[in-house]
mmJSON file of the N, C-alpha and C atoms, coordinates in Angstrom:
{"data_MODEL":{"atom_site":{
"group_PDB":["ATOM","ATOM","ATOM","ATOM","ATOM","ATOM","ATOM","ATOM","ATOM","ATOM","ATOM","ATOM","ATOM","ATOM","ATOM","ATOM","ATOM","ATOM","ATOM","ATOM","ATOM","ATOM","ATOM","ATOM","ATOM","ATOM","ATOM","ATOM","ATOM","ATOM","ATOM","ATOM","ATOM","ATOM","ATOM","ATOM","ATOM","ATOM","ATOM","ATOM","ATOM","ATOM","ATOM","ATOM","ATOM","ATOM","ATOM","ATOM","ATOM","ATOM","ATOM","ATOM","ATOM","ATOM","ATOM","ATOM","ATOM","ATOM","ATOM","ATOM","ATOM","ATOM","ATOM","ATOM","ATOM","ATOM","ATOM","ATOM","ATOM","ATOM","ATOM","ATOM","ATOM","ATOM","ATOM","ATOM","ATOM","ATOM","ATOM","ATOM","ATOM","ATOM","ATOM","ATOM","ATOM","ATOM","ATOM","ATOM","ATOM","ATOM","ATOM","ATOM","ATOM","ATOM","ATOM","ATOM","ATOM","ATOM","ATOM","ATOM","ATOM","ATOM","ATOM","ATOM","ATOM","ATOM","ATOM","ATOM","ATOM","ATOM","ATOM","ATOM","ATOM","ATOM","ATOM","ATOM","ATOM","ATOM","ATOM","ATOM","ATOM","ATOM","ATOM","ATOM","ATOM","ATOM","ATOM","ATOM","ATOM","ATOM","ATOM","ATOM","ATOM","ATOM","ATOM","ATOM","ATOM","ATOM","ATOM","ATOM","ATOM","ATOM","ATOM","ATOM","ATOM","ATOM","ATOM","ATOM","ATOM","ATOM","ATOM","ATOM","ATOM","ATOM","ATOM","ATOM","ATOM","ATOM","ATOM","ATOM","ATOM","ATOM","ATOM","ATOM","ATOM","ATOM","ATOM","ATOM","ATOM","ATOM","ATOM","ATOM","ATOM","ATOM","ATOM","ATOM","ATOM","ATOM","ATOM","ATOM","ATOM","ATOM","ATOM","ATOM","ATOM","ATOM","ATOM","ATOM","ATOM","ATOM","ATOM","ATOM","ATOM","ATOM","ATOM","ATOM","ATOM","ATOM","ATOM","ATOM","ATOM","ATOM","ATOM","ATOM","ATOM","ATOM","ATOM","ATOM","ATOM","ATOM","ATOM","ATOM","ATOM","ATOM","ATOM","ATOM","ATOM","ATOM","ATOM"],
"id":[1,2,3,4,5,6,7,8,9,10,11,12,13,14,15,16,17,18,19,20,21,22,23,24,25,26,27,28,29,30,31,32,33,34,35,36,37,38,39,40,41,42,43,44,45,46,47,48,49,50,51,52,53,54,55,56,57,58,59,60,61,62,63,64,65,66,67,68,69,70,71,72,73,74,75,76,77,78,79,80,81,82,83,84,85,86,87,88,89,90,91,92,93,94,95,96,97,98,99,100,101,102,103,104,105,106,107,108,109,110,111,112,113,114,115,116,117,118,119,120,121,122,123,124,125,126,127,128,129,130,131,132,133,134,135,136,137,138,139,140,141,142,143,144,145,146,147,148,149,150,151,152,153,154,155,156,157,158,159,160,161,162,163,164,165,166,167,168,169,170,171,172,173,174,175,176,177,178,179,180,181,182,183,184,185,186,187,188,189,190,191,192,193,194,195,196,197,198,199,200,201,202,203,204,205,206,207,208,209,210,211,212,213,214,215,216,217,218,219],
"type_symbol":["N","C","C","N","C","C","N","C","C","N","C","C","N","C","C","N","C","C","N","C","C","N","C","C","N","C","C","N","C","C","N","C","C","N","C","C","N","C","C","N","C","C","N","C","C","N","C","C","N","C","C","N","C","C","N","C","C","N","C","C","N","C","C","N","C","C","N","C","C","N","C","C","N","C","C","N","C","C","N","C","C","N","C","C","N","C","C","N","C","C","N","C","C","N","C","C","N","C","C","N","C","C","N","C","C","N","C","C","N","C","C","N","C","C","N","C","C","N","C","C","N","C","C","N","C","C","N","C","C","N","C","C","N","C","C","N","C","C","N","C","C","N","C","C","N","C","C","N","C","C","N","C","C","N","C","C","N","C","C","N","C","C","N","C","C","N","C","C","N","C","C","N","C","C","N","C","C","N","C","C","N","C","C","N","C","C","N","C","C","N","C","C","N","C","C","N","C","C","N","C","C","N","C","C","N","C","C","N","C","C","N","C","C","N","C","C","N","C","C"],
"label_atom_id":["N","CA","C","N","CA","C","N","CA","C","N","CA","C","N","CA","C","N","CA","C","N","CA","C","N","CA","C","N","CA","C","N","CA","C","N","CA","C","N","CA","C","N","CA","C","N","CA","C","N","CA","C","N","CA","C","N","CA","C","N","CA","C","N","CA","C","N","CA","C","N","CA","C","N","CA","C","N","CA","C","N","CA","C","N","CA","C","N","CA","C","N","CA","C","N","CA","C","N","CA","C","N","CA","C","N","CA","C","N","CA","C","N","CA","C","N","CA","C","N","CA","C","N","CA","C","N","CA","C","N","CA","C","N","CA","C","N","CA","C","N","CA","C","N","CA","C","N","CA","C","N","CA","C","N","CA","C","N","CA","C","N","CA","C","N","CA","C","N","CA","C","N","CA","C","N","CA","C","N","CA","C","N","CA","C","N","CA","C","N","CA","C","N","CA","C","N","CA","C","N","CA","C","N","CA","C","N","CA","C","N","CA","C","N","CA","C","N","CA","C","N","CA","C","N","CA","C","N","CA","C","N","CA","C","N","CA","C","N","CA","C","N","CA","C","N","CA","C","N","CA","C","N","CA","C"],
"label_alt_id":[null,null,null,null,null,null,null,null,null,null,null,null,null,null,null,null,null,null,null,null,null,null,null,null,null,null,null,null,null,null,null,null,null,null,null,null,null,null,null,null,null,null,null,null,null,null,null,null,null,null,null,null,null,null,null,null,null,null,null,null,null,null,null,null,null,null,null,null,null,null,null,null,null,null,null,null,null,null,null,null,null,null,null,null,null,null,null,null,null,null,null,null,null,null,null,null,null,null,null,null,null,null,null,null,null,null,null,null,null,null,null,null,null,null,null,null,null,null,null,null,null,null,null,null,null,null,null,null,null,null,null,null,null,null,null,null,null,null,null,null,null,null,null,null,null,null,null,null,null,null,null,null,null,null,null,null,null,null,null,null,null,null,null,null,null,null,null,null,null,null,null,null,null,null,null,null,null,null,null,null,null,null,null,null,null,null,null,null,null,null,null,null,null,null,null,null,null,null,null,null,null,null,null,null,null,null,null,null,null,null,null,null,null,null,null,null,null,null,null],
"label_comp_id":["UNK","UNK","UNK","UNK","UNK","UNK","UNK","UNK","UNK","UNK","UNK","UNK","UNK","UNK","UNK","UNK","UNK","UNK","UNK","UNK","UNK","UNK","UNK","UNK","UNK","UNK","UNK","UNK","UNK","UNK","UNK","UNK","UNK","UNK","UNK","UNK","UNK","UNK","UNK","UNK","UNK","UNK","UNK","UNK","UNK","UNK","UNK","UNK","UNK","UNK","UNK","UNK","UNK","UNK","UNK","UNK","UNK","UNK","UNK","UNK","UNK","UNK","UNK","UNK","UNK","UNK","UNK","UNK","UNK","UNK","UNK","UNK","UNK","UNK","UNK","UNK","UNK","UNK","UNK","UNK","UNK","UNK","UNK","UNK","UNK","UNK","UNK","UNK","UNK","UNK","UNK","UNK","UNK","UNK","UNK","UNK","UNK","UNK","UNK","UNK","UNK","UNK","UNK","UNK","UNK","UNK","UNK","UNK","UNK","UNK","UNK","UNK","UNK","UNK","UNK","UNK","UNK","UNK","UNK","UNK","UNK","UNK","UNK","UNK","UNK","UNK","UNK","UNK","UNK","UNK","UNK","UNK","UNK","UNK","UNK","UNK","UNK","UNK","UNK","UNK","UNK","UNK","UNK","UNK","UNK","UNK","UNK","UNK","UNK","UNK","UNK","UNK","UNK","UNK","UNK","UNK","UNK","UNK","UNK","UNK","UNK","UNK","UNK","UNK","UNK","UNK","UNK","UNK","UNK","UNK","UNK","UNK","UNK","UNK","UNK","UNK","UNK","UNK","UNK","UNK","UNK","UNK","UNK","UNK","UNK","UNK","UNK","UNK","UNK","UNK","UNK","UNK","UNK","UNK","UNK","UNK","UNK","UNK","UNK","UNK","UNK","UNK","UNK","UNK","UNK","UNK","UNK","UNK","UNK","UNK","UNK","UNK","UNK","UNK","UNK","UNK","UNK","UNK","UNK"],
"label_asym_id":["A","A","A","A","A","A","A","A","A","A","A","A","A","A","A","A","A","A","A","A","A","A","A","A","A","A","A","A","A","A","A","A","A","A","A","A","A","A","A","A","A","A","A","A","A","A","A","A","A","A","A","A","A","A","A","A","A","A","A","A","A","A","A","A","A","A","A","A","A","A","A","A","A","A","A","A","A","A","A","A","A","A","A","A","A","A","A","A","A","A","A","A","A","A","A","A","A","A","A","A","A","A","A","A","A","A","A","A","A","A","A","A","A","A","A","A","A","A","A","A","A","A","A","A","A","A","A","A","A","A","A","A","A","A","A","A","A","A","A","A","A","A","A","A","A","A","A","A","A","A","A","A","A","A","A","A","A","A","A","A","A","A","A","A","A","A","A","A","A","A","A","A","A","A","A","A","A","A","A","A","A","A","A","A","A","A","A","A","A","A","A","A","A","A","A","A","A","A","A","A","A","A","A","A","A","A","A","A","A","A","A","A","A","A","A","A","A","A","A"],
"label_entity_id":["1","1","1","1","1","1","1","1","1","1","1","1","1","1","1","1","1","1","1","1","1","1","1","1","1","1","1","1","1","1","1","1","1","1","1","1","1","1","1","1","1","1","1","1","1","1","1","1","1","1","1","1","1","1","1","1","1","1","1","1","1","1","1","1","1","1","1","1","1","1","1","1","1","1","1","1","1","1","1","1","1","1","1","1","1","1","1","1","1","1","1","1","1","1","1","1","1","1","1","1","1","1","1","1","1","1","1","1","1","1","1","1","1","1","1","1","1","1","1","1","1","1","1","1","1","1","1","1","1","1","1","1","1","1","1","1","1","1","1","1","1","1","1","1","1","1","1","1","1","1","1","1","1","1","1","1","1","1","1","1","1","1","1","1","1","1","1","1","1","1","1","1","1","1","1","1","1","1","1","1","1","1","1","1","1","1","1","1","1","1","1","1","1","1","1","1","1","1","1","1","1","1","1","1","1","1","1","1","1","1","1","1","1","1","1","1","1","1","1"],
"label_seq_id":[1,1,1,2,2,2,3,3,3,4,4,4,5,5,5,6,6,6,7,7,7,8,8,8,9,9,9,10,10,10,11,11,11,12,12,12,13,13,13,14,14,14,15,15,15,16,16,16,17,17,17,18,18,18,19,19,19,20,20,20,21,21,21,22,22,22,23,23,23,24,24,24,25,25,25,26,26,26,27,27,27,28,28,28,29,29,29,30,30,30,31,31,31,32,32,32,33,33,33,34,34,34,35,35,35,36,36,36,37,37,37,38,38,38,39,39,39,40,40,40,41,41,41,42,42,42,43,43,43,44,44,44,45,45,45,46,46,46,47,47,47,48,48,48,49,49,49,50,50,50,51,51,51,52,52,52,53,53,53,54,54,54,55,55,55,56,56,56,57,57,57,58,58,58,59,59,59,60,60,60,61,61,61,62,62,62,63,63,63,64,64,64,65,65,65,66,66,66,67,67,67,68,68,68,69,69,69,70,70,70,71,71,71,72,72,72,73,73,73],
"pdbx_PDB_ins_code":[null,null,null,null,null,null,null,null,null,null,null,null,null,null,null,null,null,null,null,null,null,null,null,null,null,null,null,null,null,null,null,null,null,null,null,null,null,null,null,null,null,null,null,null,null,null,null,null,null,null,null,null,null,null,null,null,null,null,null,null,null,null,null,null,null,null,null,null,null,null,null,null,null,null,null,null,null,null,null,null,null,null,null,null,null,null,null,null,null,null,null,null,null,null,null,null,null,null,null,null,null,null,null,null,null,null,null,null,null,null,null,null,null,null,null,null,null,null,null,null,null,null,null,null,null,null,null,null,null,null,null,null,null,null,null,null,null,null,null,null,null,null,null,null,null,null,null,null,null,null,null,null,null,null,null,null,null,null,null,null,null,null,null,null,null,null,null,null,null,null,null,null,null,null,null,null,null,null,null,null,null,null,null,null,null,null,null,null,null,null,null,null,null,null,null,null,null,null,null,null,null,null,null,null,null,null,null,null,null,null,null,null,null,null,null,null,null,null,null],
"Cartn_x":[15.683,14.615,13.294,12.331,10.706,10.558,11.336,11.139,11.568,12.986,13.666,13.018,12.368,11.522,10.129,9.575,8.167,8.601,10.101,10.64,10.942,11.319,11.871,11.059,9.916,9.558,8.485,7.793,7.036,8.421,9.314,9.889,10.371,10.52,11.056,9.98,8.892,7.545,7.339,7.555,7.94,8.688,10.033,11.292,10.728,9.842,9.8,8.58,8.155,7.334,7.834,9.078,10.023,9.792,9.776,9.371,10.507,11.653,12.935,13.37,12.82,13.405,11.519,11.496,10.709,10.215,9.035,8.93,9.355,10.61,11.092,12.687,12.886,13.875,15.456,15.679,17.487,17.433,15.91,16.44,15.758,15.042,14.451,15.709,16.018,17.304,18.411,18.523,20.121,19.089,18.021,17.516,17.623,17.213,17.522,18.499,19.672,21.079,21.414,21.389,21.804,20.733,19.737,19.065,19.332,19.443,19.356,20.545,21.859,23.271,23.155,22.067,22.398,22.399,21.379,20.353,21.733,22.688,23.954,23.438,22.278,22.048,22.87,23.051,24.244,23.646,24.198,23.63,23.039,23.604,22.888,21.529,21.643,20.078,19.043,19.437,18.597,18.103,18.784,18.822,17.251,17.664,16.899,15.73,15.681,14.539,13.206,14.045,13.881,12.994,14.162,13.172,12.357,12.51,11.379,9.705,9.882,8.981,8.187,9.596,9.226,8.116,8.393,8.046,6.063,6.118,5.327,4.096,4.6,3.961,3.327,4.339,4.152,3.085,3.088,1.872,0.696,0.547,-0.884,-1.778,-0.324,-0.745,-1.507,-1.132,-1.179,-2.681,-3.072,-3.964,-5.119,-5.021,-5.835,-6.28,-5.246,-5.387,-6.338,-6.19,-7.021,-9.026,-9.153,-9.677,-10.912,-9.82,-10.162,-11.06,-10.253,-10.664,-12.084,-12.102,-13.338,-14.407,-14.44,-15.617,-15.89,-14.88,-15.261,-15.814,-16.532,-17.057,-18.287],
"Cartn_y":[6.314,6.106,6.581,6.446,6.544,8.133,8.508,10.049,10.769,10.363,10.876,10.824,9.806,9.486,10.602,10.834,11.444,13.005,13.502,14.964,15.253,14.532,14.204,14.005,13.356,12.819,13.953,14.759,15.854,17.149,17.098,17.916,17.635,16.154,15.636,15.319,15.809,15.654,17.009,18.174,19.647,19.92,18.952,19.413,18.997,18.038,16.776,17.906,19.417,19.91,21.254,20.859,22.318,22.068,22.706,22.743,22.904,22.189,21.874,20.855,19.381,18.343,17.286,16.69,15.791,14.905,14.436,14.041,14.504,15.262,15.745,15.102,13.957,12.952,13.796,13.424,14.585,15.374,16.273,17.239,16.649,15.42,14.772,13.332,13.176,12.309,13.298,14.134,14.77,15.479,16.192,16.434,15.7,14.322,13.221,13.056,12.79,12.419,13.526,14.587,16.083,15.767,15.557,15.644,14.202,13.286,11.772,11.78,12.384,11.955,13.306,13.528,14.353,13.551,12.695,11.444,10.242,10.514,9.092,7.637,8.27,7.303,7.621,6.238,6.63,6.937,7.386,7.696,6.793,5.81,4.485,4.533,4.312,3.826,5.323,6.052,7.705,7.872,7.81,7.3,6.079,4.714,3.647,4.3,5.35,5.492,6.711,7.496,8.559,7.49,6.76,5.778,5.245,4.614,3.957,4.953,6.008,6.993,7.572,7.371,7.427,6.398,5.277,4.17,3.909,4.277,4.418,5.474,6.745,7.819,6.92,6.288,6.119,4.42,3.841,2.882,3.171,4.431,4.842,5.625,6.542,6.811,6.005,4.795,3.977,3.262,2.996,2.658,3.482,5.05,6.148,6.023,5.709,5.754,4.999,3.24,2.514,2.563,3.225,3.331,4.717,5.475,6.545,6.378,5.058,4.712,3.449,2.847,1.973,3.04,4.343,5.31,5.451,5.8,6.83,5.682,4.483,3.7,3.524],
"Cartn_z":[16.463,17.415,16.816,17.622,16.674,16.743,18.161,18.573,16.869,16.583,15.421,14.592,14.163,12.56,12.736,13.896,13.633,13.878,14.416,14.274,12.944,12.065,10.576,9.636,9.873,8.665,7.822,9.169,8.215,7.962,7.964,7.492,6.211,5.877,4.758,3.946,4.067,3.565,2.615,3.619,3.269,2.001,2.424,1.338,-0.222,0.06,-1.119,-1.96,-1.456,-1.785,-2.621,-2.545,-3.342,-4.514,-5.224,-7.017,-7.666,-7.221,-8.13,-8.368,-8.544,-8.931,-8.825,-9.507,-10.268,-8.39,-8.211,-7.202,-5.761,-5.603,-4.482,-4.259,-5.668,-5.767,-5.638,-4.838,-4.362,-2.878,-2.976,-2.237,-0.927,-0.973,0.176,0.521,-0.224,0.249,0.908,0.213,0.918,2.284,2.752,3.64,4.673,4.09,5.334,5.712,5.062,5.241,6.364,5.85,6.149,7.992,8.139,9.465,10.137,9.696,10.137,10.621,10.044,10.766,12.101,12.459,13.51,14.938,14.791,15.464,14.905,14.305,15.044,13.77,12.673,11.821,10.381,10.341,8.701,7.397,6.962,5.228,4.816,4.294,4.065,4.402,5.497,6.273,6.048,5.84,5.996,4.466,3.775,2.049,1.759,2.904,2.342,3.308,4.331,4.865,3.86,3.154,2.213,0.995,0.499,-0.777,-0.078,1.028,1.265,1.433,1.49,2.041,0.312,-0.644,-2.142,-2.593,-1.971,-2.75,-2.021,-0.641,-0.135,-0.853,-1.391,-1.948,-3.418,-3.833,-5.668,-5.404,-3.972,-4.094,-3.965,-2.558,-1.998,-3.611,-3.765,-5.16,-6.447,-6.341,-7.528,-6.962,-5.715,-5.268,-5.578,-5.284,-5.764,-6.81,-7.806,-9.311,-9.385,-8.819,-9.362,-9.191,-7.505,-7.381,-7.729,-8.517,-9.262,-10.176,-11.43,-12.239,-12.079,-10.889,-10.484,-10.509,-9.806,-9.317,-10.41,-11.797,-12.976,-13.97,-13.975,-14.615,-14.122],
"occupancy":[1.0,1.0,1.0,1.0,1.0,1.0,1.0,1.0,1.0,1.0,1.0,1.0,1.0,1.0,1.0,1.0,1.0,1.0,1.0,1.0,1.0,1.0,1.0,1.0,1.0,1.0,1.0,1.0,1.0,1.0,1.0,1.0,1.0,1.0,1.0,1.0,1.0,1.0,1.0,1.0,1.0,1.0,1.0,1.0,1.0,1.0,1.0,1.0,1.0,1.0,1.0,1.0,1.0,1.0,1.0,1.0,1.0,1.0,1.0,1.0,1.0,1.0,1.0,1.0,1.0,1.0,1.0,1.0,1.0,1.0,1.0,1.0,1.0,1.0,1.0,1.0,1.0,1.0,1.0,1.0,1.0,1.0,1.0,1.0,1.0,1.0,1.0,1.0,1.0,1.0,1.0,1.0,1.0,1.0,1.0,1.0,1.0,1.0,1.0,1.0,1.0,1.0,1.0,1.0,1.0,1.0,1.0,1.0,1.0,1.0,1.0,1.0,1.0,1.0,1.0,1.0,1.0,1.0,1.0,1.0,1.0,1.0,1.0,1.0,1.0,1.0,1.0,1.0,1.0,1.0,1.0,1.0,1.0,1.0,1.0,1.0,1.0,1.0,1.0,1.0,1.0,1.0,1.0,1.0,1.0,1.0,1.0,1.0,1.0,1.0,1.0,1.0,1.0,1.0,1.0,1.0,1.0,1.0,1.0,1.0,1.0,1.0,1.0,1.0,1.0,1.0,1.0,1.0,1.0,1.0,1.0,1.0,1.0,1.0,1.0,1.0,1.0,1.0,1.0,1.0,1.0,1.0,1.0,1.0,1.0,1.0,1.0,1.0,1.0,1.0,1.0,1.0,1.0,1.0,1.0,1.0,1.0,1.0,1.0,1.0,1.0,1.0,1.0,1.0,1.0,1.0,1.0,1.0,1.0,1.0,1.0,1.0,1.0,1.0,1.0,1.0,1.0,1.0,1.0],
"B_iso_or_equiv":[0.0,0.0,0.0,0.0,0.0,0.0,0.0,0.0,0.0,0.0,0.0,0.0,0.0,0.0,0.0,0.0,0.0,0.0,0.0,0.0,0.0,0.0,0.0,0.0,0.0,0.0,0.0,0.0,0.0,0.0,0.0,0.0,0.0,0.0,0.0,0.0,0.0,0.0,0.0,0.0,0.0,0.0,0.0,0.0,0.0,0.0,0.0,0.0,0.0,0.0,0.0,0.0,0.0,0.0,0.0,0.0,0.0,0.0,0.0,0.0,0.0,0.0,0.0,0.0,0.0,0.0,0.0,0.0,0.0,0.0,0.0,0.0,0.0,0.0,0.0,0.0,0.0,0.0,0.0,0.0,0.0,0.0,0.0,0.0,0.0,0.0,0.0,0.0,0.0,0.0,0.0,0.0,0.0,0.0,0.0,0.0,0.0,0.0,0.0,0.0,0.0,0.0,0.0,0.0,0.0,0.0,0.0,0.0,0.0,0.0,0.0,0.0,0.0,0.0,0.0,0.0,0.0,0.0,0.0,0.0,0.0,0.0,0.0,0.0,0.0,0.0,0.0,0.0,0.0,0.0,0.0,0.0,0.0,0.0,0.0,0.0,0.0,0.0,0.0,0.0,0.0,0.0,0.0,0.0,0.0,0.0,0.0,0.0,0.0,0.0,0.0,0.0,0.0,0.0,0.0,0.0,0.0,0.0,0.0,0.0,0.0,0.0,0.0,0.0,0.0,0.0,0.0,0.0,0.0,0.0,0.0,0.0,0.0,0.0,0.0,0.0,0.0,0.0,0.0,0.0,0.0,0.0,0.0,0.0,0.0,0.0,0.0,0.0,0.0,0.0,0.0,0.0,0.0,0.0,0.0,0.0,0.0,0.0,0.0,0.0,0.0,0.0,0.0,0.0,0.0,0.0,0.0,0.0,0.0,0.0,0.0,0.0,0.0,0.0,0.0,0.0,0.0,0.0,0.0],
"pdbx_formal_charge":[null,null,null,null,null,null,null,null,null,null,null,null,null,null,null,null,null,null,null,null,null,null,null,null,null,null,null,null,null,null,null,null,null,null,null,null,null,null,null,null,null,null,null,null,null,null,null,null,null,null,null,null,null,null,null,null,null,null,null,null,null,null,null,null,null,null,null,null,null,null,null,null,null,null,null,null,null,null,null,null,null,null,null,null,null,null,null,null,null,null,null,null,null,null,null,null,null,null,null,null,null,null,null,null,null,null,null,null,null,null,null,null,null,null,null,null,null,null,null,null,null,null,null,null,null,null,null,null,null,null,null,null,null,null,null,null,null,null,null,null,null,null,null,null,null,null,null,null,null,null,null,null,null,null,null,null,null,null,null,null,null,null,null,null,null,null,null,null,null,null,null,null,null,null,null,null,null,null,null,null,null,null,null,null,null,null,null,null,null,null,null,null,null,null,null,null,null,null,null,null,null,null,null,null,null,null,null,null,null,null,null,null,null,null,null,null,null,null,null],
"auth_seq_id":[1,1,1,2,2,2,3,3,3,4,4,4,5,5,5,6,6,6,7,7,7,8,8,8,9,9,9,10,10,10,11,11,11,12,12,12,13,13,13,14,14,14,15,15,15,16,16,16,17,17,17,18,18,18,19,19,19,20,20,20,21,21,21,22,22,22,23,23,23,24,24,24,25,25,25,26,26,26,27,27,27,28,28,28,29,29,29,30,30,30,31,31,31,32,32,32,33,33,33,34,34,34,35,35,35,36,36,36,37,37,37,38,38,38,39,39,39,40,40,40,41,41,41,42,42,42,43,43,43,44,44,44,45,45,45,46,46,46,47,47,47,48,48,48,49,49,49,50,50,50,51,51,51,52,52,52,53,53,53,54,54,54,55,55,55,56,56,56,57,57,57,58,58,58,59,59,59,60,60,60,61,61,61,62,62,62,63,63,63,64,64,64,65,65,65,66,66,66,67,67,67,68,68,68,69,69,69,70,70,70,71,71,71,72,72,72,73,73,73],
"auth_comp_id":["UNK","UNK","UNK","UNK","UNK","UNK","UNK","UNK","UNK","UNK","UNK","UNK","UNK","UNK","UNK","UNK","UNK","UNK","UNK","UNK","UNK","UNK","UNK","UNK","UNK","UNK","UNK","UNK","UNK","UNK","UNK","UNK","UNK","UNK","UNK","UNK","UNK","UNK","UNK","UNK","UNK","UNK","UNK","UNK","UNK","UNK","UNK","UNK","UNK","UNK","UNK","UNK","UNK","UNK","UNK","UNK","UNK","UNK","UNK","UNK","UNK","UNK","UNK","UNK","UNK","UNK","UNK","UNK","UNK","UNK","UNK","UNK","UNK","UNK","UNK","UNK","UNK","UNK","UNK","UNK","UNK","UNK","UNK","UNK","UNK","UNK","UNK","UNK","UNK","UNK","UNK","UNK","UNK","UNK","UNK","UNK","UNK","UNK","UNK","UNK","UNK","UNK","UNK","UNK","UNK","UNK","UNK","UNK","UNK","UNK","UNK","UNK","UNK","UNK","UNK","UNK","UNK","UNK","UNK","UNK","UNK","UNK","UNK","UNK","UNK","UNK","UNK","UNK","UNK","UNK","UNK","UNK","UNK","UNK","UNK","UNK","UNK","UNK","UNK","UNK","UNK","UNK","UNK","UNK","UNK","UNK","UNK","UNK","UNK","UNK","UNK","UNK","UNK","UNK","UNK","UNK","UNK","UNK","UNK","UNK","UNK","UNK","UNK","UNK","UNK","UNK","UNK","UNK","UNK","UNK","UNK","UNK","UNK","UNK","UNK","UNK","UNK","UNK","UNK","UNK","UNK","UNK","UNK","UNK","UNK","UNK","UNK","UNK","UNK","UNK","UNK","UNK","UNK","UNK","UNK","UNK","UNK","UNK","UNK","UNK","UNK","UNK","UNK","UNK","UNK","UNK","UNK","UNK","UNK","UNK","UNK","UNK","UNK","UNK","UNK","UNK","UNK","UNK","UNK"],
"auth_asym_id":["A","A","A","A","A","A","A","A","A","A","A","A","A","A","A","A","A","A","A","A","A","A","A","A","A","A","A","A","A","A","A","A","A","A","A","A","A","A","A","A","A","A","A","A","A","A","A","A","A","A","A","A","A","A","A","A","A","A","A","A","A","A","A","A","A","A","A","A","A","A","A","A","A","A","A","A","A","A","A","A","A","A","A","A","A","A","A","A","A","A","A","A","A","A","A","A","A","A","A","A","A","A","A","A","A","A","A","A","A","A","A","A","A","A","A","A","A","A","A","A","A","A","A","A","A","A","A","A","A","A","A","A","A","A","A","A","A","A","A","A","A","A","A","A","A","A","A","A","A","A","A","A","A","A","A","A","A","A","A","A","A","A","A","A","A","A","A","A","A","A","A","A","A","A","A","A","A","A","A","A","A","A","A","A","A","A","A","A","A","A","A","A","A","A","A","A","A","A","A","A","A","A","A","A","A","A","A","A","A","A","A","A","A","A","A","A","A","A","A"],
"auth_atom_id":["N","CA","C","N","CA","C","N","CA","C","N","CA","C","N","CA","C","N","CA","C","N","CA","C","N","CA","C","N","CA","C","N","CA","C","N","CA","C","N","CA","C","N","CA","C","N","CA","C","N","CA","C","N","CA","C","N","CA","C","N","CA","C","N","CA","C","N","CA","C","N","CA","C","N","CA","C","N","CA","C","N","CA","C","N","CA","C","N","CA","C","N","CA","C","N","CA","C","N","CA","C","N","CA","C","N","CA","C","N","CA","C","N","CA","C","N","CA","C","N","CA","C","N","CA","C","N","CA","C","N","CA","C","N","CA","C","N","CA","C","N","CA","C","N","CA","C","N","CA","C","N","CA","C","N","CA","C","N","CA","C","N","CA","C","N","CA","C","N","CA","C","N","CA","C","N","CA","C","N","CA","C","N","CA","C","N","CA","C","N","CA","C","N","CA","C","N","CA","C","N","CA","C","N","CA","C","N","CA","C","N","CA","C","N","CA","C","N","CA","C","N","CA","C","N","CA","C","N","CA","C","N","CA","C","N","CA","C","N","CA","C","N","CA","C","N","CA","C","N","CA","C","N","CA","C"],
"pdbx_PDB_model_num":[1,1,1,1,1,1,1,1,1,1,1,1,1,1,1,1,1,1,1,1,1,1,1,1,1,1,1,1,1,1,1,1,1,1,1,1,1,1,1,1,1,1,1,1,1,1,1,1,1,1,1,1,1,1,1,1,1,1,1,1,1,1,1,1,1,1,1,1,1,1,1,1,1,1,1,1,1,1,1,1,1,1,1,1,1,1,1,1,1,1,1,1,1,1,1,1,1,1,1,1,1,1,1,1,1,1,1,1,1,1,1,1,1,1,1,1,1,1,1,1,1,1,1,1,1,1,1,1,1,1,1,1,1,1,1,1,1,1,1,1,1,1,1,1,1,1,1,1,1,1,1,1,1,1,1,1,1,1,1,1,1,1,1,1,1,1,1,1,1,1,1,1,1,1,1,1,1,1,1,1,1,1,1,1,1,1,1,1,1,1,1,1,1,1,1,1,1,1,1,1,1,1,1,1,1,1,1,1,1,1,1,1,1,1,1,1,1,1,1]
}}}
């Protein structure tokens, strides 16, 4: 439910901020899994909601970049 995703998602925002694995890649997937099957959602889907939240970070990011590099010319 939307309630679940906006109780979850700054916490999995948090985890992805631990300074033991490259990006947050592991300990923000198993976070989700670990909180998402509480809320009755399967691994699977808690997993593709986690990458998807990766993939989201590494575009806004990539957008920054570009526009980084437009200012610095």
């Amino acid at each position: 439910s939307y309630f679940s995703i906006c109780l979850i998602t700054p916490i999995l925002l948090l985890v992805q901020l631990i300074p033991i694995s490259i990006s947050g890649i592991g300990t923000r997937e198993g976070t989700s899994v670990l909180l998402l099957s509480n809320f009755g959602i399967p691994p699977e889907l808690a997993i593709a909601f986690s990458l998807g939240i990766l993939i989201e970070d590494y575009i806004l990011g990539g957008i920054g970049l570009v526009c980084w590099f437009k200012i610095k010319e």
